[in-house]
C-alpha positions as CSV (number, residue, x, y, z in Angstrom):
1,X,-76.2,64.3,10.8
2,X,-78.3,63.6,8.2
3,X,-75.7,61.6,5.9
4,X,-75.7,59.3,9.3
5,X,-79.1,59.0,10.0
6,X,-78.3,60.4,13.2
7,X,-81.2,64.0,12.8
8,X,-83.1,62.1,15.7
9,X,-80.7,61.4,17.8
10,X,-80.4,64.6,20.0
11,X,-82.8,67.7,21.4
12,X,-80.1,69.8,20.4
13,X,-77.0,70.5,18.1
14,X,-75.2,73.7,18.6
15,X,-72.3,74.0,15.9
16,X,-69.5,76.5,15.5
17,X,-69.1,79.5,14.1
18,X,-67.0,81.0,11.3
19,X,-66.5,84.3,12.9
20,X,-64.2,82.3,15.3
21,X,-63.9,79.6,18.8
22,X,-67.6,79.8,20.0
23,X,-68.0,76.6,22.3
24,X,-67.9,77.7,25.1
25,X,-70.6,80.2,24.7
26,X,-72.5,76.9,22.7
27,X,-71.9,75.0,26.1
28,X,-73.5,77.4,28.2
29,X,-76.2,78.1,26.3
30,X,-77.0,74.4,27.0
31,X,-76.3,74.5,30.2
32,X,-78.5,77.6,30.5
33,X,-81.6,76.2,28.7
34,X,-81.9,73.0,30.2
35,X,-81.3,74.6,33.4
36,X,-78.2,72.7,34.7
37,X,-75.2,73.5,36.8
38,X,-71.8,72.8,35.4
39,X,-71.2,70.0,37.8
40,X,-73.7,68.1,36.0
41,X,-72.4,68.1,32.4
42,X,-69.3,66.6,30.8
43,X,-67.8,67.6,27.4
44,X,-66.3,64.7,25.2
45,X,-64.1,66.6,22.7
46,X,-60.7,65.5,20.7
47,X,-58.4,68.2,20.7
48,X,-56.5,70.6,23.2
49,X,-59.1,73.3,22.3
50,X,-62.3,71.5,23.6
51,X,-60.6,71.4,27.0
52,X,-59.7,75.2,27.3
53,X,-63.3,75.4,26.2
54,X,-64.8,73.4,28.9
55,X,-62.8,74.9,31.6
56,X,-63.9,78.0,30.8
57,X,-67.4,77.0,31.5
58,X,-66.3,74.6,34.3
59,X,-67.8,71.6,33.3
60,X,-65.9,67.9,33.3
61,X,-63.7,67.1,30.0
62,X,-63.3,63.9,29.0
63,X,-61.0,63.7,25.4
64,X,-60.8,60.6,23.3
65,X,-58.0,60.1,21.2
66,X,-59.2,57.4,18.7
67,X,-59.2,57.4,15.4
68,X,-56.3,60.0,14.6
69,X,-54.1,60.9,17.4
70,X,-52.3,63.7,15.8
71,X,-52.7,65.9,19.1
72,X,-52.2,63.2,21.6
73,X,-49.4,64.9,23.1
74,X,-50.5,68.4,23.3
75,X,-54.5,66.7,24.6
76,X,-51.8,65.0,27.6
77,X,-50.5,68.2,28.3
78,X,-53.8,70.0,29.6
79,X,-54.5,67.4,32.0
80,X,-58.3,66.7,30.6
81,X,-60.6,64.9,33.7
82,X,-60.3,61.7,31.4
83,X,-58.7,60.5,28.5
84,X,-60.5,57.7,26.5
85,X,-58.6,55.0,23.6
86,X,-62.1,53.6,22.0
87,X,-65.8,54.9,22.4
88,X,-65.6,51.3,24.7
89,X,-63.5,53.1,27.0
90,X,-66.0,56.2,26.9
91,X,-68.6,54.0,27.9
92,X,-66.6,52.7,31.0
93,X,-66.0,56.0,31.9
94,X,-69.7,57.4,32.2
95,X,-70.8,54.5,33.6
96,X,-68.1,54.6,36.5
97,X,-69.9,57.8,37.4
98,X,-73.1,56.7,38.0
């Protein structure tokens, strides 16, 4: 974050673990301190992984496959609530749901 000049840009960054898959207890911790339901948040993730993880919790996924699409396929295959080609095509997205 800081190589990117990007420290300022968020109220909070949760990262993994190396003990193991963590994110969905990282996504409800989130949810749970800024008091939301899971109806209210959306996960943007790029691999198979982030969508198991955010339908555990039972928030929206939305998966972009830009840059390398080396798990296209397998992303396809769990059905995510969106799919997005360009961080353009993110944009569209969220602002369809408003």
């Amino acid at each position: 974050m800081k190589q990117y000049q990007m420290e300022n840009l968020f109220d909070k960054v949760k990262t993994g673990s190396i003990k193991g898959g963590i994110k969905p207890q990282m996504m409800q911790e989130v949810i749970d301190e800024y008091k939301l339901s899971a109806d209210e948040v959306i996960y943007i993730g790029d691999a198979p992984t982030d969508i198991d993880a955010a339908r555990q919790v039972g928030v929206k996924i939305v998966s972009v496959l830009y840059g390398t699409r080396i798990e296209e396929e397998a992303v396809k295959a769990k059905n995510p609530d969106a799919i997005c080609y360009s961080i353009e095509d993110v944009k569209k997205y969220l602002t369809s749901l408003i």
